[in-house]
C-alpha distance (Angstrom), angle and dihedral (degrees) to the residues before:
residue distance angle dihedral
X1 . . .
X2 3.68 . .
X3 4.14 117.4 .
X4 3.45 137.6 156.0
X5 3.84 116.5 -83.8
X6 4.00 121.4 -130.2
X7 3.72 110.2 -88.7
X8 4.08 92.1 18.1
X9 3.58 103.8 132.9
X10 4.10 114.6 -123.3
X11 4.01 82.1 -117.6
X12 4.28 96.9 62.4
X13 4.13 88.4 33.0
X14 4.21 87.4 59.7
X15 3.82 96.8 35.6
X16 4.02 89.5 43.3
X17 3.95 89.8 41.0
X18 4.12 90.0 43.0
X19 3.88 80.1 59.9
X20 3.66 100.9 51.3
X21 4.39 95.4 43.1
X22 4.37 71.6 50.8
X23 3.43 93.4 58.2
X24 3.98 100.5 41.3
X25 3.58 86.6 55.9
X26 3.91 104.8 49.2
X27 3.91 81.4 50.1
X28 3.82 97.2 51.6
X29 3.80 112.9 -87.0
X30 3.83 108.2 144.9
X31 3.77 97.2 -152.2
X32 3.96 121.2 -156.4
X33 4.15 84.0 9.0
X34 3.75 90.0 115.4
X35 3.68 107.5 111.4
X36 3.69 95.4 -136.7
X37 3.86 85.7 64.4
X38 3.67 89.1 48.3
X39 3.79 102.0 51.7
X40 4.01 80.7 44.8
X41 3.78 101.0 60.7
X42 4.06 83.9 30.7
X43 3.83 82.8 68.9
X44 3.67 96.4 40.6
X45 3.95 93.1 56.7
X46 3.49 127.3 108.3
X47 3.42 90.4 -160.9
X48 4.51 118.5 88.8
X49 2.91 111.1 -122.4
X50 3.73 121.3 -117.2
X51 3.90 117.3 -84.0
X52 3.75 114.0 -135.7
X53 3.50 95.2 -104.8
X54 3.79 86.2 77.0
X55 3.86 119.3 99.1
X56 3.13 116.5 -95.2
X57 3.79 91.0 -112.1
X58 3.79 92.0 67.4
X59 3.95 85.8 46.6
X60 3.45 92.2 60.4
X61 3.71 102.5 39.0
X62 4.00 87.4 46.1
X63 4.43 82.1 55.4
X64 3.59 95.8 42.7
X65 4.01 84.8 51.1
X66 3.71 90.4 53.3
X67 3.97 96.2 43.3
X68 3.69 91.3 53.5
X69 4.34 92.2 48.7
X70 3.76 78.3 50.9
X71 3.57 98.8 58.2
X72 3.54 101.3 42.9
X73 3.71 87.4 46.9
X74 3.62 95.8 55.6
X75 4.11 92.5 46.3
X76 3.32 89.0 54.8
X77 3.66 101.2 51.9
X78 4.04 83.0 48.8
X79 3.68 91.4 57.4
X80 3.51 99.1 41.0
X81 3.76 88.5 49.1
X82 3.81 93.0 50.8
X83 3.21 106.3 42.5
X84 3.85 127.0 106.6
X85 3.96 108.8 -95.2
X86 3.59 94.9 -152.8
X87 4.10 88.1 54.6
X88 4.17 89.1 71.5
X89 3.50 100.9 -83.5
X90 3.42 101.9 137.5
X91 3.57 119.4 -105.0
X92 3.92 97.5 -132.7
X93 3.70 86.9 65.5
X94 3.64 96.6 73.1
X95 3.51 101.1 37.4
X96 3.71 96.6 63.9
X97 3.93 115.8 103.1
């Protein structure tokens, strides 16, 4: 599994890690597609959700909404929980469970 090296600056971990979420996608990965991260950021949003009586336009723009949240969500939380503590990443971060 892919973490930041001692001495790496934050700058070359993101651009190097930037390049590896890159590659998982072009190859397939559907990041942030799980649906527990869905129903997560689902409960996070402000925003209602749309009844049924919507089209199903609105539906699918609402889900598409939701799957992208998702998947910069979950990147983050793999950066932040990778990342060298002693870099600036705040401590906190990796101590949560």
């Amino acid at each position: 599994m892919y973490k930041q090296a001692n001495g790496q600056t934050l700058n070359k971990y993101l651009k190097h890690f930037s390049s590896l979420i890159e590659v998982l996608e072009h190859y397939g990965a559907r990041l942030g597609e799980d649906e527990v991260f869905i129903k997560a950021v689902r409960n996070l949003e402000k925003e209602e959700a749309p009844g049924e009586s919507k089209s199903p336009s609105i539906i699918k723009a609402y889900y598409h909404k939701l799957v992208a949240a998702a998947r910069n969500r979950s990147i983050a939380v793999v950066f932040l929980k990778r990342a060298d503590r002693r870099n600036g990443v705040r401590k906190s971060v990796h101590e949560r469970k």
